[in-house]
N, CA, C and O atoms as a GROMACS GRO file, in nm:
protein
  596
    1UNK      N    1   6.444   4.131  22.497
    1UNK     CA    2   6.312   4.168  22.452
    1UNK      C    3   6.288   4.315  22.482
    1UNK      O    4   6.281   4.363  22.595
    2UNK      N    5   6.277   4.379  22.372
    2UNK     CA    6   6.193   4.546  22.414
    2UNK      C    7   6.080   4.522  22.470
    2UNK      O    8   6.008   4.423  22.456
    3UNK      N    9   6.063   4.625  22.543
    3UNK     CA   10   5.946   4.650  22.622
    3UNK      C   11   5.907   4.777  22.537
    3UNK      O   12   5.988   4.845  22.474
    4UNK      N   13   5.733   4.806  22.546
    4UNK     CA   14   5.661   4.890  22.498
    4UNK      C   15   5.603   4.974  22.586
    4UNK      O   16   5.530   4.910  22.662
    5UNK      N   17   5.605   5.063  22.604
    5UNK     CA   18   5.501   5.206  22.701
    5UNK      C   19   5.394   5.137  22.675
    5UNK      O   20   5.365   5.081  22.569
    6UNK      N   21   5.319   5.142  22.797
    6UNK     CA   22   5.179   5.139  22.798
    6UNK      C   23   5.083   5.175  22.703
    6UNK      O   24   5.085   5.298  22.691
    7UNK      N   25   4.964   5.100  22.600
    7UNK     CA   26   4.946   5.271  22.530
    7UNK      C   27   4.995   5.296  22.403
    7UNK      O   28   4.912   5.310  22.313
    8UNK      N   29   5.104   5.304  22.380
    8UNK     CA   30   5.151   5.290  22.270
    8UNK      C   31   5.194   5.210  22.168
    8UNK      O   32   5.207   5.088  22.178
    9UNK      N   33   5.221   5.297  22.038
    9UNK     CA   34   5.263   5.211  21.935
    9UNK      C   35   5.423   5.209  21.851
    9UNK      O   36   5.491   5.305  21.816
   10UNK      N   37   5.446   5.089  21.839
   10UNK     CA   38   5.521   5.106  21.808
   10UNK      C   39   5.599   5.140  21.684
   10UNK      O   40   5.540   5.132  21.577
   11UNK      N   41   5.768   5.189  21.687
   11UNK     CA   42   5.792   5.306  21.556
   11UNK      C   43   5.735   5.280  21.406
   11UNK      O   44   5.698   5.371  21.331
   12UNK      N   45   5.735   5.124  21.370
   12UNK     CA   46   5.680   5.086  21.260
   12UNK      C   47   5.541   5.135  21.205
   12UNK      O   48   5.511   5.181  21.095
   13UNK      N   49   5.476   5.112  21.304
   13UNK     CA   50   5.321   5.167  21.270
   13UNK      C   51   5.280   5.291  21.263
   13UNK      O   52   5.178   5.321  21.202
   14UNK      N   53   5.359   5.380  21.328
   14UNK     CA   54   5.377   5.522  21.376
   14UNK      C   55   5.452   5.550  21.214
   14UNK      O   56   5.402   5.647  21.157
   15UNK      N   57   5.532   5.497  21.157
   15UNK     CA   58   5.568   5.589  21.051
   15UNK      C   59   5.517   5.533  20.946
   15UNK      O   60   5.522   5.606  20.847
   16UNK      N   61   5.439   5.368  20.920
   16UNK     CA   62   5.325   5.373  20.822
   16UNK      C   63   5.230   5.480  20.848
   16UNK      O   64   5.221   5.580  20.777
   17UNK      N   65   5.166   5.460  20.940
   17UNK     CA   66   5.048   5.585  20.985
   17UNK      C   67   5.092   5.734  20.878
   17UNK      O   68   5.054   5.773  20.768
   18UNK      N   69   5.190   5.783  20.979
   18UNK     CA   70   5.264   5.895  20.883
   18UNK      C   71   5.262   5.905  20.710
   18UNK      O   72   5.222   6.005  20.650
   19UNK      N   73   5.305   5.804  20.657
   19UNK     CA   74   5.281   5.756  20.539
   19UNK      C   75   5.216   5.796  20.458
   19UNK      O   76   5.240   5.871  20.363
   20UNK      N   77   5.049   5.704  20.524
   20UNK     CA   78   4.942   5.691  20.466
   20UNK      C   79   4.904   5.844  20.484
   20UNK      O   80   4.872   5.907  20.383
   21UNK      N   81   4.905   5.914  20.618
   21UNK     CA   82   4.842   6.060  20.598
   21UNK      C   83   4.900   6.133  20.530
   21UNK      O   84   4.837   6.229  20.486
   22UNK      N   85   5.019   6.120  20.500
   22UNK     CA   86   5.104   6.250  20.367
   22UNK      C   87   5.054   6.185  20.246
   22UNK      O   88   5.020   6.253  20.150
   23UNK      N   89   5.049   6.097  20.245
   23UNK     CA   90   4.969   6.009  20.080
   23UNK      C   91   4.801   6.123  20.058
   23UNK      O   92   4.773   6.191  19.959
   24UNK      N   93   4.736   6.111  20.160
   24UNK     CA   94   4.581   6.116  20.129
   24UNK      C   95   4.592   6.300  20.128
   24UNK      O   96   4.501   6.373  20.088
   25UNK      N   97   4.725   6.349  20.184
   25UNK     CA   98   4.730   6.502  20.169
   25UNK      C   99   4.738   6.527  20.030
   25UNK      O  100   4.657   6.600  19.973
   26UNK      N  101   4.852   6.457  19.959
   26UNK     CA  102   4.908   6.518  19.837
   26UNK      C  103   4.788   6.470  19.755
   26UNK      O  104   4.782   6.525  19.645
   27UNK      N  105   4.696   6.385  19.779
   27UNK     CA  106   4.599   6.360  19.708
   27UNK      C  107   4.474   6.427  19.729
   27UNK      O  108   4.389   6.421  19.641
   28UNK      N  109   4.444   6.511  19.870
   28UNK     CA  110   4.328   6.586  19.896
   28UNK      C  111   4.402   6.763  19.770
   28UNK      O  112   4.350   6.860  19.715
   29UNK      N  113   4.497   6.725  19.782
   29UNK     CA  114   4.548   6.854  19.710
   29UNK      C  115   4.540   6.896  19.626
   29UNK      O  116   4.514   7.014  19.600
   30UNK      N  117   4.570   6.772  19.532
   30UNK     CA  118   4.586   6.736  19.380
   30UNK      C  119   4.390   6.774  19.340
   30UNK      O  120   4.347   6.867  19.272
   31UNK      N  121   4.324   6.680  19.401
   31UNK     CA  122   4.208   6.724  19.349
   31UNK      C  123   4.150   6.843  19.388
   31UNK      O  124   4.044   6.857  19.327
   32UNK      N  125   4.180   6.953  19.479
   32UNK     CA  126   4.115   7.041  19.510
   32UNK      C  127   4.217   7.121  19.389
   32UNK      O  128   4.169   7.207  19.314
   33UNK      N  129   4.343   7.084  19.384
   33UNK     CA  130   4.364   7.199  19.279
   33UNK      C  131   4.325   7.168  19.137
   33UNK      O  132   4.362   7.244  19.048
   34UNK      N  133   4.246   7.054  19.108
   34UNK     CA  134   4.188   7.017  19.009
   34UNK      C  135   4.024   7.110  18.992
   34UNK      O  136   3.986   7.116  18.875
   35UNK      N  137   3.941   7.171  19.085
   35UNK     CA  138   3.836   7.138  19.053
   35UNK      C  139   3.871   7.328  19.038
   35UNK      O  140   3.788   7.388  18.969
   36UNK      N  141   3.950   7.386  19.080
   36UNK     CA  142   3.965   7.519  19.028
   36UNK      C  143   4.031   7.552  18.909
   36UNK      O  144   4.103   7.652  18.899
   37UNK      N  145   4.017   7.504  18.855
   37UNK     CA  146   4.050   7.503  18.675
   37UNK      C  147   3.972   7.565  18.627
   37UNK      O  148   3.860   7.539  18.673
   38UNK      N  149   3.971   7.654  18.536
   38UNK     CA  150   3.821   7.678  18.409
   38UNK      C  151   3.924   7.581  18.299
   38UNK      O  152   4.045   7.560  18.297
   39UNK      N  153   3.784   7.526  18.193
   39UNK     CA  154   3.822   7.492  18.152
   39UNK      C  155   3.808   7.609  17.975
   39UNK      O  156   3.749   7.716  17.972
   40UNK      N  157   3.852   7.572  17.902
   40UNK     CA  158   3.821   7.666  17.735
   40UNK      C  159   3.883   7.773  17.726
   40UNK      O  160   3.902   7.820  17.614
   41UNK      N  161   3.945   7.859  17.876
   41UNK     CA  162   3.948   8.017  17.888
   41UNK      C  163   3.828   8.129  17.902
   41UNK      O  164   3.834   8.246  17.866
   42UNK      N  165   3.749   8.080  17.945
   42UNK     CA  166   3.644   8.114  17.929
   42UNK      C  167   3.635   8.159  18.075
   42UNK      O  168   3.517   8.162  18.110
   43UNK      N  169   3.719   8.196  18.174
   43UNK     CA  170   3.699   8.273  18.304
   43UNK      C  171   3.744   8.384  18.270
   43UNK      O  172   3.842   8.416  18.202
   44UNK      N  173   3.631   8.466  18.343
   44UNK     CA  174   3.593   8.650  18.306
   44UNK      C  175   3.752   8.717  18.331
   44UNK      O  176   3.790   8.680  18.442
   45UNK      N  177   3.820   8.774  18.285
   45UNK     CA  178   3.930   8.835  18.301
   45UNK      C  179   3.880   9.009  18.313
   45UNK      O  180   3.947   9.089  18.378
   46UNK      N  181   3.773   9.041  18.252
   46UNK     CA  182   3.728   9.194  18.299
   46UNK      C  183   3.616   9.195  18.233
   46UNK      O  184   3.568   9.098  18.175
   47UNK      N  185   3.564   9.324  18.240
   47UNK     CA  186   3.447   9.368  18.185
   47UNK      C  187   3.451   9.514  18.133
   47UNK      O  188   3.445   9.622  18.193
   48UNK      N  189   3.463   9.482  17.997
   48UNK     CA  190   3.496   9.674  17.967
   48UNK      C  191   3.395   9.729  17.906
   48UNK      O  192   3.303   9.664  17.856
   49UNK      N  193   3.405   9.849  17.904
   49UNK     CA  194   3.309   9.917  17.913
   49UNK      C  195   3.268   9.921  17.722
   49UNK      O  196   3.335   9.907  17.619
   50UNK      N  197   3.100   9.953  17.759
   50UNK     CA  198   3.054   9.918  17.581
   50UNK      C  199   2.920  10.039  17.590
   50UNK      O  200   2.877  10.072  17.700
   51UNK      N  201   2.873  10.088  17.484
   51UNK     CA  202   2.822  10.157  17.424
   51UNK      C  203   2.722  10.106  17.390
   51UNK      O  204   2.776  10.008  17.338
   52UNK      N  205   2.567  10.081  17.367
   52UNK     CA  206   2.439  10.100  17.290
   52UNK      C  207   2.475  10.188  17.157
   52UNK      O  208   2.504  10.308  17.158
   53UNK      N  209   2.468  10.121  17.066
   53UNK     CA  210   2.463  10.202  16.966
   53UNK      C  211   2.318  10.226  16.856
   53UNK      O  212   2.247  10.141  16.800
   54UNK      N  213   2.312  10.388  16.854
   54UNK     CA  214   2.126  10.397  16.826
   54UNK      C  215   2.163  10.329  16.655
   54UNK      O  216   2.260  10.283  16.596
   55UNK      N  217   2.077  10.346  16.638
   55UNK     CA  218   2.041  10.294  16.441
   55UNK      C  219   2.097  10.416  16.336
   55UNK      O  220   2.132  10.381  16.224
   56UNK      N  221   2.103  10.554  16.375
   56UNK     CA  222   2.153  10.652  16.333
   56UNK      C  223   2.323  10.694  16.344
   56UNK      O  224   2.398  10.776  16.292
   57UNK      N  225   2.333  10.581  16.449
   57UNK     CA  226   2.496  10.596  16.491
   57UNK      C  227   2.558  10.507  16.436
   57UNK      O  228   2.680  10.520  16.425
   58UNK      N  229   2.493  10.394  16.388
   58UNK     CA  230   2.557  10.293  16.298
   58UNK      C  231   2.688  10.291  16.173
   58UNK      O  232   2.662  10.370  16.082
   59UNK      N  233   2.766  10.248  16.161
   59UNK     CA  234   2.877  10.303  16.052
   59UNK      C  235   2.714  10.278  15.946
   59UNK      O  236   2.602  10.248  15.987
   60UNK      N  237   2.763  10.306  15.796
   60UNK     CA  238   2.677  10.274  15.661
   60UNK      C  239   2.769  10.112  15.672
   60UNK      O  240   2.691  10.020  15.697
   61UNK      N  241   2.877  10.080  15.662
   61UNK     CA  242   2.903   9.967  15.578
   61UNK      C  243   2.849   9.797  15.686
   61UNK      O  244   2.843   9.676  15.664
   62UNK      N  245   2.823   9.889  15.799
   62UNK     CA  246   2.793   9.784  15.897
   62UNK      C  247   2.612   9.781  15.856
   62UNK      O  248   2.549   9.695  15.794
   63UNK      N  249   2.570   9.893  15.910
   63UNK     CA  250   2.399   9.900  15.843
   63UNK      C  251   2.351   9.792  15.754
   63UNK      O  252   2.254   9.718  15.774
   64UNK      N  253   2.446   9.793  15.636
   64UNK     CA  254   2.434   9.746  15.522
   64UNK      C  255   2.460   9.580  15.559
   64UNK      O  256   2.392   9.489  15.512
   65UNK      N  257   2.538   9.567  15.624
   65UNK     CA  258   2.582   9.405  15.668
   65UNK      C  259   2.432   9.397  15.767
   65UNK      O  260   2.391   9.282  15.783
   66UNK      N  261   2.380   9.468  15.809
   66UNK     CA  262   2.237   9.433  15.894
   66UNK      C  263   2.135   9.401  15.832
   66UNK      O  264   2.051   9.313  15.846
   67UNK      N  265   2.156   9.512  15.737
   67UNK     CA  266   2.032   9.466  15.655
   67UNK      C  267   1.996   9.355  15.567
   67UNK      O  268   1.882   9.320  15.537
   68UNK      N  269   2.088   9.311  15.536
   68UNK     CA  270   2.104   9.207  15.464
   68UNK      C  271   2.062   9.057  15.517
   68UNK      O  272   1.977   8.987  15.462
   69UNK      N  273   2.145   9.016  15.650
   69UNK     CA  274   2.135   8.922  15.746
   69UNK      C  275   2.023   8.969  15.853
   69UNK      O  276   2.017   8.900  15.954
   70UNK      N  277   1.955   9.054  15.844
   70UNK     CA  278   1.842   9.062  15.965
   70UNK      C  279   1.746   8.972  15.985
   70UNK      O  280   1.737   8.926  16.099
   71UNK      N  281   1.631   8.916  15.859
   71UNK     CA  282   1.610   8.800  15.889
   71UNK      C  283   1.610   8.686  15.906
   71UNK      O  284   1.514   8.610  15.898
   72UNK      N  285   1.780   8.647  15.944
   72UNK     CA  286   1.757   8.510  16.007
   72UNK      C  287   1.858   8.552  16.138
   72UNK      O  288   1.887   8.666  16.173
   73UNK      N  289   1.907   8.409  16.207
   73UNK     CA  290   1.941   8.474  16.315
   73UNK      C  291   2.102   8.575  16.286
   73UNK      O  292   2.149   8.564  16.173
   74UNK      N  293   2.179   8.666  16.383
   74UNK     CA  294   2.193   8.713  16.371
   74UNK      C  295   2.346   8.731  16.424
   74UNK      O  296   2.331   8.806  16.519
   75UNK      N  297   2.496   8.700  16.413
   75UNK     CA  298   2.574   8.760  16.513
   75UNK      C  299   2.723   8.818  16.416
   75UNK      O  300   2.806   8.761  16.347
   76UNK      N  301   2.706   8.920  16.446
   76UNK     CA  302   2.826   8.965  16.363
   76UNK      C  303   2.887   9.042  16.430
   76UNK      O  304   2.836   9.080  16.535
   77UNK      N  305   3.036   9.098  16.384
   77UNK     CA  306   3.130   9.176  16.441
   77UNK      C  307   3.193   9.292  16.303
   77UNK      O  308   3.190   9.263  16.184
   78UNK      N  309   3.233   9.389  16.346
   78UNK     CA  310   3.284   9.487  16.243
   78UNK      C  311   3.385   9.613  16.325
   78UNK      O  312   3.342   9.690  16.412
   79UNK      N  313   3.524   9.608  16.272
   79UNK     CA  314   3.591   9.695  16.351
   79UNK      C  315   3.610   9.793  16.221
   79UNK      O  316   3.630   9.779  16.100
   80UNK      N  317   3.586   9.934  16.342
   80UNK     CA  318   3.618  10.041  16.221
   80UNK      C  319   3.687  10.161  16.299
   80UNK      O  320   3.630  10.199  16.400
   81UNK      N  321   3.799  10.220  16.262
   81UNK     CA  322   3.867  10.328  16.333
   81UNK      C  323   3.872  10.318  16.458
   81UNK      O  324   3.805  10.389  16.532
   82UNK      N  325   3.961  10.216  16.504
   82UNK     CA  326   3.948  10.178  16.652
   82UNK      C  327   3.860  10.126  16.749
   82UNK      O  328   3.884  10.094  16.865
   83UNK      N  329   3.740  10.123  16.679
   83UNK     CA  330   3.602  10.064  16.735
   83UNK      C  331   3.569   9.941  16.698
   83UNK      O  332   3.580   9.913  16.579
   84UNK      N  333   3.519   9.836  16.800
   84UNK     CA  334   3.453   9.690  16.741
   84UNK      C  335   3.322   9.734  16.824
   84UNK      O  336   3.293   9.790  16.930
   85UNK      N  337   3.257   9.672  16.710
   85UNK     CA  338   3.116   9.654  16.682
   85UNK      C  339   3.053   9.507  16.716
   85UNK      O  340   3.074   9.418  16.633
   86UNK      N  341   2.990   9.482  16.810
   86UNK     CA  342   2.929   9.402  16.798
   86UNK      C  343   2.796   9.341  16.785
   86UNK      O  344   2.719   9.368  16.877
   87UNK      N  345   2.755   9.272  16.699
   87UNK     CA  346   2.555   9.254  16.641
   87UNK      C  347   2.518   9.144  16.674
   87UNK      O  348   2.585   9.044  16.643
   88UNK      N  349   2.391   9.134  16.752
   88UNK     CA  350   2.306   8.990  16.748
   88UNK      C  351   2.166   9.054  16.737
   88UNK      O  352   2.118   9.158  16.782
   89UNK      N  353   2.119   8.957  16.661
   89UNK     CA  354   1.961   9.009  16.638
   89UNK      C  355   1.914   8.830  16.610
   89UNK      O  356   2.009   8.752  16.614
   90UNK      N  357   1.809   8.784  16.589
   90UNK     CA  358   1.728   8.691  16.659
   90UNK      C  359   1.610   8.691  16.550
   90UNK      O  360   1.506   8.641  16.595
   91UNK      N  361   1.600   8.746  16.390
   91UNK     CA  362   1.521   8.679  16.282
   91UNK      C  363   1.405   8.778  16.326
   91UNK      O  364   1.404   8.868  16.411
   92UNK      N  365   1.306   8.729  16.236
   92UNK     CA  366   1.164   8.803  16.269
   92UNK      C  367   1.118   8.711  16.382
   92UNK      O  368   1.126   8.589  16.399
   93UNK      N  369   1.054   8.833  16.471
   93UNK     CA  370   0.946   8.768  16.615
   93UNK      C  371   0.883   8.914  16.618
   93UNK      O  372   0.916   9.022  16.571
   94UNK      N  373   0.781   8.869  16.694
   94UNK     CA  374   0.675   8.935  16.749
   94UNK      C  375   0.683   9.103  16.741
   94UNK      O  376   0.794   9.141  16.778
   95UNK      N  377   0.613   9.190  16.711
   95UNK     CA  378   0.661   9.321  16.695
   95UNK      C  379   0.668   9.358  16.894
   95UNK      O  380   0.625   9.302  16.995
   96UNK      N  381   0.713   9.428  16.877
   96UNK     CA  382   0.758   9.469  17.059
   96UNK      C  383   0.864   9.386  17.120
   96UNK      O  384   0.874   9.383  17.243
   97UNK      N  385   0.970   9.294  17.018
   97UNK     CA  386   1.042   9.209  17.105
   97UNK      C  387   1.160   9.293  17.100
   97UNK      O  388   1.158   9.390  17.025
   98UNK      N  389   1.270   9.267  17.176
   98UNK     CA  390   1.359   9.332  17.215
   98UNK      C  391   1.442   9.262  17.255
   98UNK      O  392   1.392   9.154  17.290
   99UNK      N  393   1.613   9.269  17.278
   99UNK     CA  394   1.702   9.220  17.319
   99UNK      C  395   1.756   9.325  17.414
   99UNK      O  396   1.748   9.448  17.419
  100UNK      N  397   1.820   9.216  17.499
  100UNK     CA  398   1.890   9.267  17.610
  100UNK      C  399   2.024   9.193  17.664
  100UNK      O  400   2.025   9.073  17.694
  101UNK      N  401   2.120   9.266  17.672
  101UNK     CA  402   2.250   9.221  17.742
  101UNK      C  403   2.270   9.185  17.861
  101UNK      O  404   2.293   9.254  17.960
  102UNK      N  405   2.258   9.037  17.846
  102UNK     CA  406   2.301   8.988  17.979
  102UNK      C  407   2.468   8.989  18.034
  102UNK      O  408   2.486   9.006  18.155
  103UNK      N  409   2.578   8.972  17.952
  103UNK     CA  410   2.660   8.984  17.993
  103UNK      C  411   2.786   9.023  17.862
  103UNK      O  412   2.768   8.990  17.744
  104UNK      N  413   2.916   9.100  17.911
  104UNK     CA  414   2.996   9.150  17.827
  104UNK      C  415   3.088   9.133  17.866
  104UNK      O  416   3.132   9.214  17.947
  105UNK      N  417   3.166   9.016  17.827
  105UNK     CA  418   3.341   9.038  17.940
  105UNK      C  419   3.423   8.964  17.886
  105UNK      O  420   3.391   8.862  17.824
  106UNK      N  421   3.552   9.008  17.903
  106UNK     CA  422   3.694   8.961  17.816
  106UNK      C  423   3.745   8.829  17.910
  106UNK      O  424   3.759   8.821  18.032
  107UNK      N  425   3.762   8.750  17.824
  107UNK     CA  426   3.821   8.703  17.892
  107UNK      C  427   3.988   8.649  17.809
  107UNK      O  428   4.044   8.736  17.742
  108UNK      N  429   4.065   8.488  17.820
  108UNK     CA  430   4.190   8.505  17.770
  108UNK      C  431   4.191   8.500  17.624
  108UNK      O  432   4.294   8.527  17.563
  109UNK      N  433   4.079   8.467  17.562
  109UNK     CA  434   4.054   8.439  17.437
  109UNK      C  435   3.985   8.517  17.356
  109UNK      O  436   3.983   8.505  17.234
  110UNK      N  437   3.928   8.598  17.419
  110UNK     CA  438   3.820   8.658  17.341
  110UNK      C  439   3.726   8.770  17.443
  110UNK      O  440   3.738   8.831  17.549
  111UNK      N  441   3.643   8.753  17.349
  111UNK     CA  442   3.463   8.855  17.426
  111UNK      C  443   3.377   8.749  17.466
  111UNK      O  444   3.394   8.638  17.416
  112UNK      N  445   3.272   8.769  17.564
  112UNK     CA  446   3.154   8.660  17.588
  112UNK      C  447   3.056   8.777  17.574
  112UNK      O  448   3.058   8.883  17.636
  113UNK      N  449   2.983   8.742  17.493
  113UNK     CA  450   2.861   8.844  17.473
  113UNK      C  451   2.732   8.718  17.516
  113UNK      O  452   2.712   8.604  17.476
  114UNK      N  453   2.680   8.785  17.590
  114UNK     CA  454   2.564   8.689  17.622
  114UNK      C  455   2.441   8.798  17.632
  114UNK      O  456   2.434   8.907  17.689
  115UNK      N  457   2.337   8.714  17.544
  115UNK     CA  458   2.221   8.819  17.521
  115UNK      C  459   2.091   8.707  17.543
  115UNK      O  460   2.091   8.584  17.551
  116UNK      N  461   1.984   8.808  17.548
  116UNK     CA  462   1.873   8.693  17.580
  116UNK      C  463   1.742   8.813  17.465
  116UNK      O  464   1.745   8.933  17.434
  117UNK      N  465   1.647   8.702  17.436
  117UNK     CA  466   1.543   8.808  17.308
  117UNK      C  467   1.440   8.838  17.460
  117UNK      O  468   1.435   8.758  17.554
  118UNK      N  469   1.380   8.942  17.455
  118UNK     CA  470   1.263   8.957  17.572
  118UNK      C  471   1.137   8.973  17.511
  118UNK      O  472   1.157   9.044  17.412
  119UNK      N  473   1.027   8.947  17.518
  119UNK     CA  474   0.917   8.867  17.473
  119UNK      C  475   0.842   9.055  17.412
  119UNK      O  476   0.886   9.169  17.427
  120UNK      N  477   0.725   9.004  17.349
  120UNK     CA  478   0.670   9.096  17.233
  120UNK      C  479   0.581   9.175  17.285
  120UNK      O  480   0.516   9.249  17.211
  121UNK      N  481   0.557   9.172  17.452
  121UNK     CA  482   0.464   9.277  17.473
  121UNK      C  483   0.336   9.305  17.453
  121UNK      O  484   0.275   9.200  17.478
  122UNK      N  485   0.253   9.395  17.420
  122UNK     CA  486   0.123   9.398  17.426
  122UNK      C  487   0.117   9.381  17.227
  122UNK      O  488   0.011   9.430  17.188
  123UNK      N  489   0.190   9.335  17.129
  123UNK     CA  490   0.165   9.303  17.052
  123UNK      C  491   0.197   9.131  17.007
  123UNK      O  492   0.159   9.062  16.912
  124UNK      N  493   0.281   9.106  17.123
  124UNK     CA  494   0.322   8.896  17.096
  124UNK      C  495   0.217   8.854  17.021
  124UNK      O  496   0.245   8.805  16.912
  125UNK      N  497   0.081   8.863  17.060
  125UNK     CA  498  -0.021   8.806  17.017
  125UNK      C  499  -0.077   8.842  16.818
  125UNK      O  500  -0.139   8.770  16.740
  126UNK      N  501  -0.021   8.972  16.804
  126UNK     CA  502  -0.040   8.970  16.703
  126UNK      C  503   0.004   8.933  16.559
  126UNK      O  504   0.060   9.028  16.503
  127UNK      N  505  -0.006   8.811  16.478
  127UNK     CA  506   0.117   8.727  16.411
  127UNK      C  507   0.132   8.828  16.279
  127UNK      O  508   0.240   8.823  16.220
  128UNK      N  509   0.008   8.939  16.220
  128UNK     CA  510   0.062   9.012  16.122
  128UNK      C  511   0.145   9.122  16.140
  128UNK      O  512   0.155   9.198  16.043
  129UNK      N  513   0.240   9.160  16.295
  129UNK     CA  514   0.325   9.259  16.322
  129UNK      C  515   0.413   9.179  16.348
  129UNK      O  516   0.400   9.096  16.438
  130UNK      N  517   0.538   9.193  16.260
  130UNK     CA  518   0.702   9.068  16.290
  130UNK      C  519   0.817   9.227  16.279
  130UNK      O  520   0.812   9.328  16.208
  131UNK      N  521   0.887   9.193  16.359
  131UNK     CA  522   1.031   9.290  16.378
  131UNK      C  523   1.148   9.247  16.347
  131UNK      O  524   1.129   9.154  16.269
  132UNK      N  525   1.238   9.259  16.360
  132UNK     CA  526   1.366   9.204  16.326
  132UNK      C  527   1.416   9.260  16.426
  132UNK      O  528   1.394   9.371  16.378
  133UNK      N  529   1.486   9.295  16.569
  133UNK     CA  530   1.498   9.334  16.635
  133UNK      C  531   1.640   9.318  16.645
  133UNK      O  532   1.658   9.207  16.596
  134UNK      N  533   1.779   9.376  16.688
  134UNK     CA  534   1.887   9.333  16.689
  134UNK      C  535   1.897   9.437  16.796
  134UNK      O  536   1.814   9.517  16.839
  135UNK      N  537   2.059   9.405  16.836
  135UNK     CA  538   2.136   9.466  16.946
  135UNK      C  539   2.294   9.528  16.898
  135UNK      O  540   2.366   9.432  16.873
  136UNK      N  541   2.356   9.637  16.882
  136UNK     CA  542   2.452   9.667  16.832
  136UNK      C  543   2.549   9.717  16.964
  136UNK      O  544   2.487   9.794  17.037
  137UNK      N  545   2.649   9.697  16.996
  137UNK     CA  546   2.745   9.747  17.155
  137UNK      C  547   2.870   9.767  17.062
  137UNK      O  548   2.908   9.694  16.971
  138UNK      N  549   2.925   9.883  17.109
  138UNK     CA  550   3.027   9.939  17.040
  138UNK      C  551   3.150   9.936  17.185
  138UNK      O  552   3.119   9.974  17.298
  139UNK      N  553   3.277   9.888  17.150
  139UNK     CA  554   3.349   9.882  17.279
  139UNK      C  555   3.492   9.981  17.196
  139UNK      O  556   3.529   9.991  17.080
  140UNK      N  557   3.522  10.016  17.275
  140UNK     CA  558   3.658  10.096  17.215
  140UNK      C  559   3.808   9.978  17.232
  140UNK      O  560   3.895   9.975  17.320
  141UNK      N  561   3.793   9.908  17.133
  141UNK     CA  562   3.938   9.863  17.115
  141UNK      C  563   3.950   9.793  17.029
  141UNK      O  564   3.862   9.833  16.952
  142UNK      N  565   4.017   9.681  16.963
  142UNK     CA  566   4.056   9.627  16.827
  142UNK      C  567   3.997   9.475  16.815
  142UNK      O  568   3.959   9.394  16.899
  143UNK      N  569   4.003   9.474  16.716
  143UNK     CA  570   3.878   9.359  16.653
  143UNK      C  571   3.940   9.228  16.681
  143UNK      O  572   4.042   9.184  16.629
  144UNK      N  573   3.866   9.171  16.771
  144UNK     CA  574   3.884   9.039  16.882
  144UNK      C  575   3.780   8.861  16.833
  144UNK      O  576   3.694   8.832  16.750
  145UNK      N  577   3.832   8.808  16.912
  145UNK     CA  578   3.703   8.697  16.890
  145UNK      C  579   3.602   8.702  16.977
  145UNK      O  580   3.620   8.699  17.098
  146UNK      N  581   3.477   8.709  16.916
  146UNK     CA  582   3.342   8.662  17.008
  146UNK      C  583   3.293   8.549  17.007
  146UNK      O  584   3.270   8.478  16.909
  147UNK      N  585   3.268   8.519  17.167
  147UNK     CA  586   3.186   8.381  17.156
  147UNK      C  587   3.042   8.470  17.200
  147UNK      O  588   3.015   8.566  17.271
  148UNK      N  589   2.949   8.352  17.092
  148UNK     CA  590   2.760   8.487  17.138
  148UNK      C  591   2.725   8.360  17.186
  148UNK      O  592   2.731   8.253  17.127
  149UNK      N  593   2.674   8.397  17.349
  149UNK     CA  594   2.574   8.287  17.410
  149UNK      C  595   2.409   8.336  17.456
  149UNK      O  596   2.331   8.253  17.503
   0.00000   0.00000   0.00000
């Protein structure tokens, strides 16, 4: 008959034990390297640099694509001599409304342009003044995909 140390356990249980804790590792693993995923491509890879472009700086053949689509909503792209162009404008609202860039960044697929409309100011209230208000960002490099959020 073996005898057992005081206290202790013996080798059988000692290397289930073992077992079960390398089991619940490769599985604490598996899901932690699960929850750092992006999913779509849609994690920021950079942020390059972009331009405001005034209404006078506009190409003509892009202008012309504005004018056309200004009142309804709005998102277009136009590359010209090394430059992409990018447009969102937001239909007629309130005279004094305005857009603003919340965010601009490359990521593996594309551009994320994220814009938000900002409210009409000391004229919101007035319904016979309507704008068409858009946003034009000029980035220096070649004509890509945008997602507009």
């Amino acid at each position: 008959m073996k005898k057992r140390k005081s206290g202790g356990k013996c080798g059988q249980c000692s290397k289930y034990n073992k077992w079960k804790l390398g089991l619940a590792a490769v599985i604490g693993a598996c899901l932690l390297a699960g929850c750092s995923m992006q999913q779509g491509g849609q994690e920021k890879v950079s942020e390059p640099e972009y331009t405001l472009v005034a209404q006078e700086d506009i190409p003509q053949e892009l202008m012309t694509r504005i004018e056309t689509a200004k009142t309804e909503d709005m998102k277009l792209t136009y590359a010209d001599d090394g430059a992409f162009y990018i447009v969102r404008g937001y239909g007629a609202q309130p005279g004094g409304s305005s857009i603003q860039v919340l965010d601009l960044y490359c990521t593996q697929d594309g551009i994320v342009f994220d814009t938000q409309l900002v409210g009409g100011g000391e004229n919101a209230d007035d319904t016979t003044t309507s704008a068409y208000p858009y946003i034009v960002v000029k980035l220096l490099c070649g004509e890509q995909n945008v997602v507009f959020e």
